[in-house]
Backbone as ProteinMPNN parsed JSONL, in Angstrom:
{"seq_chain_A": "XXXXXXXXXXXXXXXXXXXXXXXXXXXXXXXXXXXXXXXXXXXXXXXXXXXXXXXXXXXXXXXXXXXXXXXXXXXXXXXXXXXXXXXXXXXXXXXX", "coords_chain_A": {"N_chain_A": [[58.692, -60.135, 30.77], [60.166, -61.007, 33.358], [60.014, -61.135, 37.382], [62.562, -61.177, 38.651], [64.009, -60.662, 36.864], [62.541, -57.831, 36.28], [63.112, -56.448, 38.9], [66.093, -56.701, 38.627], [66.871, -54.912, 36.328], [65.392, -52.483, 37.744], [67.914, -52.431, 39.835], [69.703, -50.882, 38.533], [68.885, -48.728, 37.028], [67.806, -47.223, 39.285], [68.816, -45.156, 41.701], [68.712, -46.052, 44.843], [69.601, -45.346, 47.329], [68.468, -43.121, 48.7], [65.999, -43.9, 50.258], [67.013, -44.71, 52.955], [67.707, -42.327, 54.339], [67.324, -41.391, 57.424], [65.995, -39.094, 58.484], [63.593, -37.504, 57.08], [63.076, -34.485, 55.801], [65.452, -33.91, 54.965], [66.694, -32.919, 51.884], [67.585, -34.379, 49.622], [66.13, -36.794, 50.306], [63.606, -35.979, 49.951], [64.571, -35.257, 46.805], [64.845, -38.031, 46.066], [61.951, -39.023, 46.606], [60.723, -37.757, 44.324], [62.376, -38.383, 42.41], [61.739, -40.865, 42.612], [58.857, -41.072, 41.779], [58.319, -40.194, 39.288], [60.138, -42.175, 38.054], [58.49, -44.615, 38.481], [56.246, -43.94, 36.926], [57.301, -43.603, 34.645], [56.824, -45.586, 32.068], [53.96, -45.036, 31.792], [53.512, -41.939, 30.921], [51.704, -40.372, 30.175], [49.361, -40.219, 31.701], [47.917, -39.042, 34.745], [47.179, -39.956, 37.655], [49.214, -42.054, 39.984], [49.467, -44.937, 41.999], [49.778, -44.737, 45.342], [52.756, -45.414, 47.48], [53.19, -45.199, 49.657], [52.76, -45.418, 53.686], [50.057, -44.189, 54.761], [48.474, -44.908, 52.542], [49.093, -47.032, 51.062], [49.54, -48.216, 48.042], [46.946, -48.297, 48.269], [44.94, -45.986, 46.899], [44.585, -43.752, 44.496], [46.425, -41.086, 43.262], [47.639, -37.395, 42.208], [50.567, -37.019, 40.889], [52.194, -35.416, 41.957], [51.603, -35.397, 44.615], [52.065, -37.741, 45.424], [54.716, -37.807, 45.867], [54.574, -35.863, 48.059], [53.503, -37.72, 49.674], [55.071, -39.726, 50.178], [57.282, -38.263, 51.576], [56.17, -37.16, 53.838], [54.756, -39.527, 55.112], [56.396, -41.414, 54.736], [57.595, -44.547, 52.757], [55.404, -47.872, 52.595], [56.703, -50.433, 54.068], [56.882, -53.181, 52.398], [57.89, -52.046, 49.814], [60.628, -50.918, 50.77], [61.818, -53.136, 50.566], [61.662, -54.902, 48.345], [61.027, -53.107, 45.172], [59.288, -52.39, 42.638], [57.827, -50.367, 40.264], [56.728, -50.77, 38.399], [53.979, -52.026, 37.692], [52.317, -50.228, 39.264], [50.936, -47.731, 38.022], [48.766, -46.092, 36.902], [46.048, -45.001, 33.617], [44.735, -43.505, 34.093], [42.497, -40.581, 34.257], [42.605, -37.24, 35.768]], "CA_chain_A": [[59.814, -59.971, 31.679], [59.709, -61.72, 34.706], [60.238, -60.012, 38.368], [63.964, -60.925, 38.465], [64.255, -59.39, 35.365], [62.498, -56.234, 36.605], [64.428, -56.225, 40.131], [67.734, -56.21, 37.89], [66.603, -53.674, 35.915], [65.097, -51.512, 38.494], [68.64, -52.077, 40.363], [70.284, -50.452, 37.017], [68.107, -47.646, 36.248], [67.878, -46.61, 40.146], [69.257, -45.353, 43.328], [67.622, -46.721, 46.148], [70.305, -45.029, 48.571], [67.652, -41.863, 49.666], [65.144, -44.94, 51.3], [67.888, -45.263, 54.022], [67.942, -41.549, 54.802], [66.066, -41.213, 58.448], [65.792, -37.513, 58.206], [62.494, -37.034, 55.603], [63.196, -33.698, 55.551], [66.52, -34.096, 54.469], [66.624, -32.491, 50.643], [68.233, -36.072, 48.893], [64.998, -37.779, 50.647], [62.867, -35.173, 48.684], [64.902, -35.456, 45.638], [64.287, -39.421, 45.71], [61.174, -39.322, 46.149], [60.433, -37.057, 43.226], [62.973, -39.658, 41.331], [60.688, -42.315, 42.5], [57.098, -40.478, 41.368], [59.652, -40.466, 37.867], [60.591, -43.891, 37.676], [57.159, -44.824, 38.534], [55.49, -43.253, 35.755], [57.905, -43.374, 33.27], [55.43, -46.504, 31.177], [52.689, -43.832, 31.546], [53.405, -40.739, 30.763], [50.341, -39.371, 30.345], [48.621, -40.81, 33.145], [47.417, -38.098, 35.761], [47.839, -40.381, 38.485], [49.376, -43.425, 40.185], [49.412, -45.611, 43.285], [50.488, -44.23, 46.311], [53.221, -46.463, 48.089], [53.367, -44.265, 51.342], [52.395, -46.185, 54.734], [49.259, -44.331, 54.827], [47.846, -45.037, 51.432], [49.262, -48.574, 50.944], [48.709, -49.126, 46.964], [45.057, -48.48, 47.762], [44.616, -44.973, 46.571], [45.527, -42.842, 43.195], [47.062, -39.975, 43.722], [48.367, -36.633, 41.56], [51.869, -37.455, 41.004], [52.992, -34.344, 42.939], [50.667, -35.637, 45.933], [52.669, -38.999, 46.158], [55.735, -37.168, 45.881], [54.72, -35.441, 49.369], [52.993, -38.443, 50.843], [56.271, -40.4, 50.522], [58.254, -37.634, 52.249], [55.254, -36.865, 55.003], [54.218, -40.655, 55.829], [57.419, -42.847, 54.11], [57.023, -46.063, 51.58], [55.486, -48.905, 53.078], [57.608, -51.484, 54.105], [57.457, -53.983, 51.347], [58.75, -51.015, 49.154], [61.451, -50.798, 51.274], [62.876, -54.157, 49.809], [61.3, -54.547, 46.553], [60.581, -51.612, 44.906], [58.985, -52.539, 41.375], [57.085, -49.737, 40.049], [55.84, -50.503, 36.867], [52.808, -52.495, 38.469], [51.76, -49.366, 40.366], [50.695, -46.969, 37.005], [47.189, -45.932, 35.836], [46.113, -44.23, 32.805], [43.092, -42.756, 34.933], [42.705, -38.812, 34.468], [41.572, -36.231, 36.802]], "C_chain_A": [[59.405, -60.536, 33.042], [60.759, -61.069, 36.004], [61.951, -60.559, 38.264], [64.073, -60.104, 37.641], [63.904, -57.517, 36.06], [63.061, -55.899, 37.732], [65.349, -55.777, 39.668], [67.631, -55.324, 37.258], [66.378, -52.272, 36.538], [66.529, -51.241, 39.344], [69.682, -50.925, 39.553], [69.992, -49.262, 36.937], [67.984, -46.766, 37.602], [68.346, -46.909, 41.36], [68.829, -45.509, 44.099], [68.46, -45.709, 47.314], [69.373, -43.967, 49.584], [66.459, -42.785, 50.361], [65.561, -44.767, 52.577], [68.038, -44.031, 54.84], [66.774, -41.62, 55.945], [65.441, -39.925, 58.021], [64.83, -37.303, 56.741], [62.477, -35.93, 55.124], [64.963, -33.023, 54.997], [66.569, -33.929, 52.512], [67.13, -33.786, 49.701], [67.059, -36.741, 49.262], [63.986, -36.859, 49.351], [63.07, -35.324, 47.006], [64.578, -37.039, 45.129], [63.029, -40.231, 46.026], [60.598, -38.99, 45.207], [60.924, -38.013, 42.166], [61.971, -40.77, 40.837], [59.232, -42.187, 41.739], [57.902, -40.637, 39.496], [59.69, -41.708, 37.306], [59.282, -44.468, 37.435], [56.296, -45.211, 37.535], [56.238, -43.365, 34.423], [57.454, -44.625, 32.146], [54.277, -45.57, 30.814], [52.897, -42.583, 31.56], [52.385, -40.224, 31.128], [49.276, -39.682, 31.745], [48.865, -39.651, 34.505], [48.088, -38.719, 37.18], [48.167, -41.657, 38.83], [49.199, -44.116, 41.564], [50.079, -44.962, 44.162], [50.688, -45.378, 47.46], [53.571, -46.039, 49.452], [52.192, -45.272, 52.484], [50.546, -45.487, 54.899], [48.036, -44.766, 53.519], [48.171, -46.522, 50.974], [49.011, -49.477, 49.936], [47.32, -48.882, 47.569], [44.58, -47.125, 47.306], [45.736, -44.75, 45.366], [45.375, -41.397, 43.64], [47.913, -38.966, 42.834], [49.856, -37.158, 41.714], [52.577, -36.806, 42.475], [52.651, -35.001, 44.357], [51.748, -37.146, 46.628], [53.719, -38.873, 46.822], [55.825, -36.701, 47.622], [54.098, -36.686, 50.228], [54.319, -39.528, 51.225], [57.301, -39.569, 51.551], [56.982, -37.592, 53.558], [55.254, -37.997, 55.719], [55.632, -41.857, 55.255], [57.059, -43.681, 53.234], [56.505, -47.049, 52.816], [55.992, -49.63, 53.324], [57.745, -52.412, 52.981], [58.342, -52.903, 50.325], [60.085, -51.05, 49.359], [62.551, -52.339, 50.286], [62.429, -54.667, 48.621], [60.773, -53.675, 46.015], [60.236, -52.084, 42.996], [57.59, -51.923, 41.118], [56.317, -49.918, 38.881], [54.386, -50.821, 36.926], [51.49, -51.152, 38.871], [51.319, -48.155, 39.353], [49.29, -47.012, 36.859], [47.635, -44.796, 34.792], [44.791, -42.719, 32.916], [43.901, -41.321, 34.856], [42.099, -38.373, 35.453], [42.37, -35.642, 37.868]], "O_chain_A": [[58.312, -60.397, 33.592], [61.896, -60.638, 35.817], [62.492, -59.887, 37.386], [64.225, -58.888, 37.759], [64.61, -56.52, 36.218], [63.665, -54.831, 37.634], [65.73, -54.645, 39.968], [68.511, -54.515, 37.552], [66.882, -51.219, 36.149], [66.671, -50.068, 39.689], [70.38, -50.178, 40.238], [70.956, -48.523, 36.739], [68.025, -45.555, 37.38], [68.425, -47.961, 41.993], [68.051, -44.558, 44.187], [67.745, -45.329, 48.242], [69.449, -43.925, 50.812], [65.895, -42.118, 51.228], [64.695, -44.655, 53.444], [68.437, -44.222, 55.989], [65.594, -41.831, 55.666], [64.468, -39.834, 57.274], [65.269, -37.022, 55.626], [61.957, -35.864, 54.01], [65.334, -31.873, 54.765], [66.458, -34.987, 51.893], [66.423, -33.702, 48.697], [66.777, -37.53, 48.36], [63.802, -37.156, 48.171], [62.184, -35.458, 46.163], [64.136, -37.269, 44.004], [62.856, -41.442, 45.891], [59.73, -39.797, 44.877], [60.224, -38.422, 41.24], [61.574, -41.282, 39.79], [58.644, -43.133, 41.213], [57.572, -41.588, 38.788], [59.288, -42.101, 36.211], [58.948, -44.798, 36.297], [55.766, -46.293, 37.281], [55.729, -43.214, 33.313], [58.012, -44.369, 31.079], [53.795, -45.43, 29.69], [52.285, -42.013, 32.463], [52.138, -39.691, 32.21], [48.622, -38.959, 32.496], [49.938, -39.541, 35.097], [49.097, -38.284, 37.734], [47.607, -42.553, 38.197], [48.522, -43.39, 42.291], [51.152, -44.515, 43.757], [49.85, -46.012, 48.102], [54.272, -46.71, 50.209], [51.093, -45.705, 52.139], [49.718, -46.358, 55.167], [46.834, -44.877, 53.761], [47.228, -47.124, 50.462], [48.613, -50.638, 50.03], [46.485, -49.607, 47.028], [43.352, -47.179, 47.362], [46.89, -45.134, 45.181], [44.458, -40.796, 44.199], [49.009, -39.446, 42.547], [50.187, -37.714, 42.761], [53.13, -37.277, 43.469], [53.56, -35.074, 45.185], [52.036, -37.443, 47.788], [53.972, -39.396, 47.908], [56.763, -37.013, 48.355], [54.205, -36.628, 51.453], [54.495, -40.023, 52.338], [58.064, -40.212, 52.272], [57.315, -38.448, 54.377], [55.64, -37.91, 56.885], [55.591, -43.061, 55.509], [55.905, -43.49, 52.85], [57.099, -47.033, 53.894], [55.97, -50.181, 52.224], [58.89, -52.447, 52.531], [59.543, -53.132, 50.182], [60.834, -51.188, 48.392], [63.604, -52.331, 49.647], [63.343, -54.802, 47.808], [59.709, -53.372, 46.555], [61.187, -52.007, 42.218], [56.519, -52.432, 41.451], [55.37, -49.22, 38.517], [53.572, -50.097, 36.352], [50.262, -51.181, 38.78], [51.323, -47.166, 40.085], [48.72, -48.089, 36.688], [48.624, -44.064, 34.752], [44.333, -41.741, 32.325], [45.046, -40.958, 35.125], [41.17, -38.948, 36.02], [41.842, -34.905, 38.7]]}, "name": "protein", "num_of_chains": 1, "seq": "XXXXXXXXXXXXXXXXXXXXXXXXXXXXXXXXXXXXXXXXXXXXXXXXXXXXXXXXXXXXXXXXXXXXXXXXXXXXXXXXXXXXXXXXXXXXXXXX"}
């Protein structure tokens, strides 16, 4: 599949609209990032943890799911996130 392909897909399968919310503490921001830790993962199930796309972690750290979940609401997505958002990339099968 080639990234168009997964762009169009990823536009399909999810709502992007809770990105746009300023307010991080805003319960819909919470709920989409939990979506997003979801979407994410959903290639790896089993997989403990994955990349964390939050401004302070930047893809360079793995991270409990739950953990990304709050680092996206605490610190935000990084900017590229912001306009392409293709998670499948961003999966390990790493435990612990």
């Amino acid at each position: 599949m080639d990234n168009n392909a997964r762009i169009e897909l990823l536009n399909v399968n999810m709502d992007k609209s809770w990105i746009n919310i300023r307010n991080r503490l805003d319960p819909l921001y919470g709920k989409g990032a939990d979506h997003f830790v979801k979407f994410a993962s959903k290639d790896t199930p089993n997989a403990t943890k994955i990349l964390c796309p939050c401004t302070k972690c930047c893809n360079m750290r793995f991270l409990k799911k739950v953990d990304v979940a709050e680092h996206i609401v605490l610190y935000t997505l990084d900017f590229p996130w912001r306009i392409i958002i293709d998670f499948k990339f961003y999966s390990s099968t790493s435990r612990g």
